[in-house]
mmCIF file as Biopython writes it, N, C-alpha, C and O atoms, coordinates in Angstrom:
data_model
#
loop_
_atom_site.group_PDB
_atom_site.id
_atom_site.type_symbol
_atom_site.label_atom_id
_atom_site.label_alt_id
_atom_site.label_comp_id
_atom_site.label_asym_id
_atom_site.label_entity_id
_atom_site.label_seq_id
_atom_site.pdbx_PDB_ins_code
_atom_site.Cartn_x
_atom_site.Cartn_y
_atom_site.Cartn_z
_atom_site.occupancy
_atom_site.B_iso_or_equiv
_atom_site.auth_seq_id
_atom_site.auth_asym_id
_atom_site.pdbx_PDB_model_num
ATOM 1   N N  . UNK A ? 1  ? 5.377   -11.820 -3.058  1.0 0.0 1  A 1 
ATOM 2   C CA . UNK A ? 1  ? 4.810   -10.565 -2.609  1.0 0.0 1  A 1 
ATOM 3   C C  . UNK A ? 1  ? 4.030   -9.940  -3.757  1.0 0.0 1  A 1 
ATOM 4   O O  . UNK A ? 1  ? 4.380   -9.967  -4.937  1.0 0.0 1  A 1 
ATOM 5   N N  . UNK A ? 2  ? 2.917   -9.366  -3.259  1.0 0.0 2  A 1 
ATOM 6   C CA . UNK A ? 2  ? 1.953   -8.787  -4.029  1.0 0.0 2  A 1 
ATOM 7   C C  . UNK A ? 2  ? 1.478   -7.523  -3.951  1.0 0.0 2  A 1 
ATOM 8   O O  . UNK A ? 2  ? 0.404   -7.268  -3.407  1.0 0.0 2  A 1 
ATOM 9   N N  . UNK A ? 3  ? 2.427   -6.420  -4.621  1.0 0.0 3  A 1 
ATOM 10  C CA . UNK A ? 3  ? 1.742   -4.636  -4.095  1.0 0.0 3  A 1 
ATOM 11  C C  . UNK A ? 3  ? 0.661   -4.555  -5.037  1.0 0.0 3  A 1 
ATOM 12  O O  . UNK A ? 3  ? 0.284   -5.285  -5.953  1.0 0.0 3  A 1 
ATOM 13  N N  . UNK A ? 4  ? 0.274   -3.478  -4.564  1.0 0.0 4  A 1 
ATOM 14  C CA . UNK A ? 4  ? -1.132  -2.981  -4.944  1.0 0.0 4  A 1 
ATOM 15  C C  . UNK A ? 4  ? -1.394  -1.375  -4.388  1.0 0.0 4  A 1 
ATOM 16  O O  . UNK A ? 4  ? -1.125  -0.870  -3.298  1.0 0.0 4  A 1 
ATOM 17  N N  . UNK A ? 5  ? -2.068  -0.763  -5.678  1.0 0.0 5  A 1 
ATOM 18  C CA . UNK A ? 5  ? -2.572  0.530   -5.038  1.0 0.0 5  A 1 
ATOM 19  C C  . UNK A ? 5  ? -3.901  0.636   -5.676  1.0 0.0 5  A 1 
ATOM 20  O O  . UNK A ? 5  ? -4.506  -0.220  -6.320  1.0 0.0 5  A 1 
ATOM 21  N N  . UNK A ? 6  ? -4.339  2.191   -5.293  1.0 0.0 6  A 1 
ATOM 22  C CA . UNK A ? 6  ? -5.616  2.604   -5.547  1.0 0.0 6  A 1 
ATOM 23  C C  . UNK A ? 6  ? -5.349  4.327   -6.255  1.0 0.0 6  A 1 
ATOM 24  O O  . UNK A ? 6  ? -4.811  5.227   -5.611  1.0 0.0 6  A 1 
ATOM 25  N N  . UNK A ? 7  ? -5.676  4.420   -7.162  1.0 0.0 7  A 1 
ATOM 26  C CA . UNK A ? 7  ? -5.546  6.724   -6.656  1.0 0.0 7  A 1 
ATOM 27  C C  . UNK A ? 7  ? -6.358  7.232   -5.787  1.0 0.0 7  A 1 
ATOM 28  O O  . UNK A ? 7  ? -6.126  8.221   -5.092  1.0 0.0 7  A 1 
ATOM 29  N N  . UNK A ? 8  ? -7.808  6.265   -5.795  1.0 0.0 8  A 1 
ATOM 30  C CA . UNK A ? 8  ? -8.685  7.174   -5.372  1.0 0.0 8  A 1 
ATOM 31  C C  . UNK A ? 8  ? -8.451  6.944   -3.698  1.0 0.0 8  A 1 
ATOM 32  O O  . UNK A ? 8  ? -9.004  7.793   -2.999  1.0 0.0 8  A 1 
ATOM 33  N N  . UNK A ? 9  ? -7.755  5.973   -3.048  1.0 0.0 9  A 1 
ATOM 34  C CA . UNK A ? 9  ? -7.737  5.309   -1.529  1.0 0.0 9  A 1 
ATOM 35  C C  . UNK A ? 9  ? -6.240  5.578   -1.303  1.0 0.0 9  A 1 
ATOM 36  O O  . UNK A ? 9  ? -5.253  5.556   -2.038  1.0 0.0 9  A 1 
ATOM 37  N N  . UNK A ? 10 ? -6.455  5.847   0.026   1.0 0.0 10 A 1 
ATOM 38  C CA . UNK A ? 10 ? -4.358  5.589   0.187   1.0 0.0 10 A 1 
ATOM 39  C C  . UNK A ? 10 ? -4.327  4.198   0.780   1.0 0.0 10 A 1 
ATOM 40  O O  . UNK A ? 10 ? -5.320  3.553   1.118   1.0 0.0 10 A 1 
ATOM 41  N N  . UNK A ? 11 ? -2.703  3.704   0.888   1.0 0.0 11 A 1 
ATOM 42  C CA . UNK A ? 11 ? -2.449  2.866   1.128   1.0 0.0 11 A 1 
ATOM 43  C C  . UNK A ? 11 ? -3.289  2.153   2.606   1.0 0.0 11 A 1 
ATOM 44  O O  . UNK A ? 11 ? -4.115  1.260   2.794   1.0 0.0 11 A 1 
ATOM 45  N N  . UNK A ? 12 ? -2.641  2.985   3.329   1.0 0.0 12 A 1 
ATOM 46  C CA . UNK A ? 12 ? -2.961  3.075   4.634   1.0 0.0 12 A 1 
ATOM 47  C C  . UNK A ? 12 ? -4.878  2.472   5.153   1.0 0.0 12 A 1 
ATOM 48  O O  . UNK A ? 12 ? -5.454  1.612   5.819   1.0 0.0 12 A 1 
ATOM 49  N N  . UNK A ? 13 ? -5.100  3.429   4.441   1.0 0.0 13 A 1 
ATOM 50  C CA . UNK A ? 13 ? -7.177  3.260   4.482   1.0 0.0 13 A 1 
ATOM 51  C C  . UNK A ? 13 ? -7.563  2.064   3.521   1.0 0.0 13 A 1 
ATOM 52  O O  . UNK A ? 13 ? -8.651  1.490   3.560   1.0 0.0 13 A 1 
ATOM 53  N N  . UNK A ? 14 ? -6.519  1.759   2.645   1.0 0.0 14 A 1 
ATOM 54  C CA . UNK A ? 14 ? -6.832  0.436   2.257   1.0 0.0 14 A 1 
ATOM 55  C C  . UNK A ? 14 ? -6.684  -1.031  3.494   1.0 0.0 14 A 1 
ATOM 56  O O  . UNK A ? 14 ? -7.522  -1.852  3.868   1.0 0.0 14 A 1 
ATOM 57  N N  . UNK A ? 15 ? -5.292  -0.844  3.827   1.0 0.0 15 A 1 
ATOM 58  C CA . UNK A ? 15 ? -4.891  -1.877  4.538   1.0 0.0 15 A 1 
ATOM 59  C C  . UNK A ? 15 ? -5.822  -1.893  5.862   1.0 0.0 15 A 1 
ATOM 60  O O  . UNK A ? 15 ? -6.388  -2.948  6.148   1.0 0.0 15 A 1 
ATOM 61  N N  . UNK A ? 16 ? -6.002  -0.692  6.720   1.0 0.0 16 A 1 
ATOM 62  C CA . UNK A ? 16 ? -7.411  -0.611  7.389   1.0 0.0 16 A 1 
ATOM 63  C C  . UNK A ? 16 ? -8.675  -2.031  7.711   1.0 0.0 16 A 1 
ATOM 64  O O  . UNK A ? 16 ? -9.113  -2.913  8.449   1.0 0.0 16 A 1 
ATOM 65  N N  . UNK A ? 17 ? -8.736  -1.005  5.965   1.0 0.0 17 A 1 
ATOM 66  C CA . UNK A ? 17 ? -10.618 -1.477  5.883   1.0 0.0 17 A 1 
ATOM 67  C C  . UNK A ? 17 ? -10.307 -2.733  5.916   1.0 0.0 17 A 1 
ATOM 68  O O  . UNK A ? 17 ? -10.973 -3.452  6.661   1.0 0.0 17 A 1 
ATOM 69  N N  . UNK A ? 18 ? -9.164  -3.353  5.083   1.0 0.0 18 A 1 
ATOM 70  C CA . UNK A ? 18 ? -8.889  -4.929  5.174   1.0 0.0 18 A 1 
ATOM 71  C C  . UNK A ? 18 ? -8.848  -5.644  6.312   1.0 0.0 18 A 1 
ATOM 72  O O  . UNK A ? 18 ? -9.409  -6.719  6.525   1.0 0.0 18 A 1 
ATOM 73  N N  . UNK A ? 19 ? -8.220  -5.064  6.982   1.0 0.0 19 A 1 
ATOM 74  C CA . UNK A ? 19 ? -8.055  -5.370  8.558   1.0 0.0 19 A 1 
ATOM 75  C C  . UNK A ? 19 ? -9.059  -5.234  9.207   1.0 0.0 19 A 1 
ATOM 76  O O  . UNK A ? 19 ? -9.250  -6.383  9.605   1.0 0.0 19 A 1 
ATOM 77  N N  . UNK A ? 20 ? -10.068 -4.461  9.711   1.0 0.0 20 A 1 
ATOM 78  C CA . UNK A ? 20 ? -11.059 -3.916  10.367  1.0 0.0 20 A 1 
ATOM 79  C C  . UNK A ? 20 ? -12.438 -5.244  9.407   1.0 0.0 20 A 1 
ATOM 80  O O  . UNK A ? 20 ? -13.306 -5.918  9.962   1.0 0.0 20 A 1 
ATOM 81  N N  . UNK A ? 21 ? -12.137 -5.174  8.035   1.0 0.0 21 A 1 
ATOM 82  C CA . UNK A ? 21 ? -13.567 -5.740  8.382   1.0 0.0 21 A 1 
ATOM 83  C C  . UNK A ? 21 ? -13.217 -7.130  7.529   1.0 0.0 21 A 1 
ATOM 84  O O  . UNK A ? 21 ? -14.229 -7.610  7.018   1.0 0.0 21 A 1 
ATOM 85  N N  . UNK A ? 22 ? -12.199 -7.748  7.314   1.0 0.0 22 A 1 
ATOM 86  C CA . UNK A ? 22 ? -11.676 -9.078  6.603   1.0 0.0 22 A 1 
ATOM 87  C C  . UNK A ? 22 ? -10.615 -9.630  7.667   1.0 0.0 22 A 1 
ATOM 88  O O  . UNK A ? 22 ? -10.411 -10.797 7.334   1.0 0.0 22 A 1 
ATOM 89  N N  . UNK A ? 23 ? -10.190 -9.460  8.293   1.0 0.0 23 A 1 
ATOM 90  C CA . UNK A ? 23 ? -9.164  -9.419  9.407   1.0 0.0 23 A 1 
ATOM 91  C C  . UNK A ? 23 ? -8.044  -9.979  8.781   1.0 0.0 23 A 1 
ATOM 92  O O  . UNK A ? 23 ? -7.489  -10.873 9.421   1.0 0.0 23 A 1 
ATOM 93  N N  . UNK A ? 24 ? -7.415  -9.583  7.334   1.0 0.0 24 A 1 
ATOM 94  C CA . UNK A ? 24 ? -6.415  -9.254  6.601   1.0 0.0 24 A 1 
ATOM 95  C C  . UNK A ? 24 ? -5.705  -8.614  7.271   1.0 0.0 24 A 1 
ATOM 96  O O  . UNK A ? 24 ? -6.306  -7.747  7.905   1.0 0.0 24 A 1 
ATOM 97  N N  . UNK A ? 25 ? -4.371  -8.665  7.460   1.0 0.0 25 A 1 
ATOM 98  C CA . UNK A ? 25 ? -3.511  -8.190  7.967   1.0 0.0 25 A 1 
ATOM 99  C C  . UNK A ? 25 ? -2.366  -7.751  6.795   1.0 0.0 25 A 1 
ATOM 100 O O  . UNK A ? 25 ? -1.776  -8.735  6.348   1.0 0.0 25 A 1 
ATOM 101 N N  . UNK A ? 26 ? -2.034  -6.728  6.341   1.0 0.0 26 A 1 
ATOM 102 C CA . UNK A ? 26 ? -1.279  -6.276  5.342   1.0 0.0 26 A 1 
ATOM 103 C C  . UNK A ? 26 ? -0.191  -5.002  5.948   1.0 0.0 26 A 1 
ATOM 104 O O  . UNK A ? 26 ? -0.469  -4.240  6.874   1.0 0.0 26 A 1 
ATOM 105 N N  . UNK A ? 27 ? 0.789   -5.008  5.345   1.0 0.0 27 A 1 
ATOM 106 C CA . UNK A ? 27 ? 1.537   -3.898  4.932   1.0 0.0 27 A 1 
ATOM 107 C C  . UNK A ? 27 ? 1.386   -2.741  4.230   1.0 0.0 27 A 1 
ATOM 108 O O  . UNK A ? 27 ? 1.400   -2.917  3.012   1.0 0.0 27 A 1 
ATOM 109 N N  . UNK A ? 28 ? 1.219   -1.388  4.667   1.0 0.0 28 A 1 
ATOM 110 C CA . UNK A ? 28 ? 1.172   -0.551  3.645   1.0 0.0 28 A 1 
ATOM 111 C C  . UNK A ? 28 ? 2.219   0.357   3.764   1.0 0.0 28 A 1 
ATOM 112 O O  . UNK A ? 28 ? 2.432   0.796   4.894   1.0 0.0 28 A 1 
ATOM 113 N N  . UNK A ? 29 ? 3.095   0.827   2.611   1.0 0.0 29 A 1 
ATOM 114 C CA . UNK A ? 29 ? 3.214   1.518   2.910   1.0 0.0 29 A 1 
ATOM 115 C C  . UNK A ? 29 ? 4.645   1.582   1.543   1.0 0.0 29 A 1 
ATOM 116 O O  . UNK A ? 29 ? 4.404   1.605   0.336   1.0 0.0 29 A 1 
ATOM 117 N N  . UNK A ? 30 ? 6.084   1.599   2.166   1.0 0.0 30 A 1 
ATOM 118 C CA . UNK A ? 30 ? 6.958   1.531   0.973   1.0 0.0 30 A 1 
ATOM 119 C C  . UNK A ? 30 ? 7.614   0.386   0.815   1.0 0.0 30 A 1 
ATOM 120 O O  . UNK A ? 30 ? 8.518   0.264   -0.012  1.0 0.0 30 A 1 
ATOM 121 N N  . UNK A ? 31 ? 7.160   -0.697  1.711   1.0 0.0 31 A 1 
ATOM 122 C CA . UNK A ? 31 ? 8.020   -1.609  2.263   1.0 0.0 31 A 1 
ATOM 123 C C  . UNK A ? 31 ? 9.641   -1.719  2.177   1.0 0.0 31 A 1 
ATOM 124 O O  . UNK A ? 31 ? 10.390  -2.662  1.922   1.0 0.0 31 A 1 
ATOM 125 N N  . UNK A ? 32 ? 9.841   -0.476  2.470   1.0 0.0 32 A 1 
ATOM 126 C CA . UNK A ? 32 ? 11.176  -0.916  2.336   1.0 0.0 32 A 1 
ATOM 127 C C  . UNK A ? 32 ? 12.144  -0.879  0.895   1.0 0.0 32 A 1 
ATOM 128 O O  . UNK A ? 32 ? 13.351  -0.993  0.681   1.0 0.0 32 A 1 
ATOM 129 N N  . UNK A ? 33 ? 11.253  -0.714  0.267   1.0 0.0 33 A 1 
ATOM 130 C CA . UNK A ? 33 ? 11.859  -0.702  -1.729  1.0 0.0 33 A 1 
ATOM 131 C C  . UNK A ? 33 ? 11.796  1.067   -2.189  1.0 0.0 33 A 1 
ATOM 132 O O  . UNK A ? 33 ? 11.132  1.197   -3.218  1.0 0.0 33 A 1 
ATOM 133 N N  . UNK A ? 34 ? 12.091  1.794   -1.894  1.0 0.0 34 A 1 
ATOM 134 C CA . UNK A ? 34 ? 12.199  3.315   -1.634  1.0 0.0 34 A 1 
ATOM 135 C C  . UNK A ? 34 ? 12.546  3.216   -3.483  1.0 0.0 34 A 1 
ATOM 136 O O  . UNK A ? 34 ? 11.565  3.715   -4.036  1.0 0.0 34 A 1 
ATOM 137 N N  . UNK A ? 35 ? 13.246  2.902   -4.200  1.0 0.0 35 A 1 
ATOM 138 C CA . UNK A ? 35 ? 13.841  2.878   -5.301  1.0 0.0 35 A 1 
ATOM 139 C C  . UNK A ? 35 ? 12.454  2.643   -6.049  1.0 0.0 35 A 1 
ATOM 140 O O  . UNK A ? 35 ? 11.882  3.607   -6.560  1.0 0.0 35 A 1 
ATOM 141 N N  . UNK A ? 36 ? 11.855  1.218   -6.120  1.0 0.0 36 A 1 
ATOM 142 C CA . UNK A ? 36 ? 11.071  0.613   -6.978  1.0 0.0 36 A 1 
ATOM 143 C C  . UNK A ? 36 ? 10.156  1.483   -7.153  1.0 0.0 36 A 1 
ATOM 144 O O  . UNK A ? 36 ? 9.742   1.805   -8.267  1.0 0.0 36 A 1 
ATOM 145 N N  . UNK A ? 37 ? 9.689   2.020   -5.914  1.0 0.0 37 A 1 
ATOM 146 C CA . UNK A ? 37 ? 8.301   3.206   -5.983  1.0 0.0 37 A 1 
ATOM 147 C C  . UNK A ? 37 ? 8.807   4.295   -6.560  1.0 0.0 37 A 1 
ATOM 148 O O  . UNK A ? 37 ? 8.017   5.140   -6.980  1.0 0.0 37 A 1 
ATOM 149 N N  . UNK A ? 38 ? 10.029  4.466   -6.679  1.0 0.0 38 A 1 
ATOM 150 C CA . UNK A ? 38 ? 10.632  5.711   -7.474  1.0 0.0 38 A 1 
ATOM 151 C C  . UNK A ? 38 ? 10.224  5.724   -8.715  1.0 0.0 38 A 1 
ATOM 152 O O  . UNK A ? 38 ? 9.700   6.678   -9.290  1.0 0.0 38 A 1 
ATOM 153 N N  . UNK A ? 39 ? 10.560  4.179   -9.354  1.0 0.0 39 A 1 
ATOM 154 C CA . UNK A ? 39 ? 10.646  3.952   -10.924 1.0 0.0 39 A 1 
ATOM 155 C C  . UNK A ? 39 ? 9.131   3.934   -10.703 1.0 0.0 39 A 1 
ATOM 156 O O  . UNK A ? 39 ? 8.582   4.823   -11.354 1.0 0.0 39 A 1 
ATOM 157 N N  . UNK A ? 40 ? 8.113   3.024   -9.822  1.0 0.0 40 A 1 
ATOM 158 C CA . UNK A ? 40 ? 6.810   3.003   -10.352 1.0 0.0 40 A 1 
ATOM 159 C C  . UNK A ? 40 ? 5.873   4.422   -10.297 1.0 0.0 40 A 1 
ATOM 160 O O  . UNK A ? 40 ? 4.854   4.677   -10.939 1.0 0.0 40 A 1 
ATOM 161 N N  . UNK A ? 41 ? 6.391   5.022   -9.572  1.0 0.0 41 A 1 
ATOM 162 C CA . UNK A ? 41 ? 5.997   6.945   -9.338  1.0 0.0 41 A 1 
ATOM 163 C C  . UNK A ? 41 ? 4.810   6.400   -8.114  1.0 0.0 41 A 1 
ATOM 164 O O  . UNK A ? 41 ? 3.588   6.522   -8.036  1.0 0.0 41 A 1 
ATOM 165 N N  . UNK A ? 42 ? 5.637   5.886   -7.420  1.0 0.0 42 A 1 
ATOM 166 C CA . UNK A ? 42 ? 3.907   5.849   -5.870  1.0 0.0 42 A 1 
ATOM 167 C C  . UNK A ? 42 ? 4.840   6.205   -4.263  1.0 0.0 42 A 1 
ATOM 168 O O  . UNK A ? 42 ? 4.605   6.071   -3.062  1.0 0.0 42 A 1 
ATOM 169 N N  . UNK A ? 43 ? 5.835   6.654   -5.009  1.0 0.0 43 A 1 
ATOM 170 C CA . UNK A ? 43 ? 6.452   7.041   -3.624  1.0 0.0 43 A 1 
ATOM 171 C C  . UNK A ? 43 ? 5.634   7.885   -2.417  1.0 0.0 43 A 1 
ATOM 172 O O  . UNK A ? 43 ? 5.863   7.956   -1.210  1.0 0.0 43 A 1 
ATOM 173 N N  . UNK A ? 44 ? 4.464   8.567   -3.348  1.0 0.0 44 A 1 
ATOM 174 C CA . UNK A ? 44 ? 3.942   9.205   -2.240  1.0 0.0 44 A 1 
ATOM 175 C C  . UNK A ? 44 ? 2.753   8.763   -1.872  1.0 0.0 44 A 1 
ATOM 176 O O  . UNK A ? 44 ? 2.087   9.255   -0.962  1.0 0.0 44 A 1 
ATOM 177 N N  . UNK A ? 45 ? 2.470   7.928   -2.481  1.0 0.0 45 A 1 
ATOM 178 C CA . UNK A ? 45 ? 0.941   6.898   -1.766  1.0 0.0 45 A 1 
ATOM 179 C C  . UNK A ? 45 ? 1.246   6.006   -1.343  1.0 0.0 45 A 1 
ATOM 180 O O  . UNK A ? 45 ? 0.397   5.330   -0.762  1.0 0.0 45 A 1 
ATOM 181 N N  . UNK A ? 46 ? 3.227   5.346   -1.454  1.0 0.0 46 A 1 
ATOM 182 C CA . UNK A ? 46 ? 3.096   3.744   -1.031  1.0 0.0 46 A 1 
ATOM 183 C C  . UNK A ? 46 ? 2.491   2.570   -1.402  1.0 0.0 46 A 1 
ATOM 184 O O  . UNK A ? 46 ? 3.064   2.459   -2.486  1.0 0.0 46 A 1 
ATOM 185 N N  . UNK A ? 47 ? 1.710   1.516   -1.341  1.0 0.0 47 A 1 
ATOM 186 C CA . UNK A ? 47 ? 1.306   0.152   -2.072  1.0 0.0 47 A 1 
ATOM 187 C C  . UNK A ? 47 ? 0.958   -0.575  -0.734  1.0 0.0 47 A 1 
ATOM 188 O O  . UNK A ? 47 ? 1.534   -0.328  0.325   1.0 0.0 47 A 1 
ATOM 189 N N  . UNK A ? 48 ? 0.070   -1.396  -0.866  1.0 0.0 48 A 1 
ATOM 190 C CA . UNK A ? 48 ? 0.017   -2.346  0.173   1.0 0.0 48 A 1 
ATOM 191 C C  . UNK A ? 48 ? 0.429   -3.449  -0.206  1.0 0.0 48 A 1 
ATOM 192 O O  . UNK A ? 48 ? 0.453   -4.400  0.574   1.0 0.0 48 A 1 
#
């Protein structure tokens, strides 16, 4: 598994555009690791 963020994009409008125009299909969001995003500080943007 491979997260990823942006500051300037949220998760969400990332995974999108991926989808909509690469037909990438991704996860965004906390997947589930509520802790890790704690320690990495993106709890409130999430990661795709």
């Amino acid at each position: 598994m491979i997260a990823f963020n942006s500051k300037d994009i949220s998760s969400h409008e990332i995974a999108t555009i991926l989808d909509a125009h690469y037909q990438i299909a991704l996860r965004a969001c906390l997947q589930c690791s509520s802790l890790m995003h704690e320690m990495l500080q993106t709890s409130e943007q999430g990661a795709v």
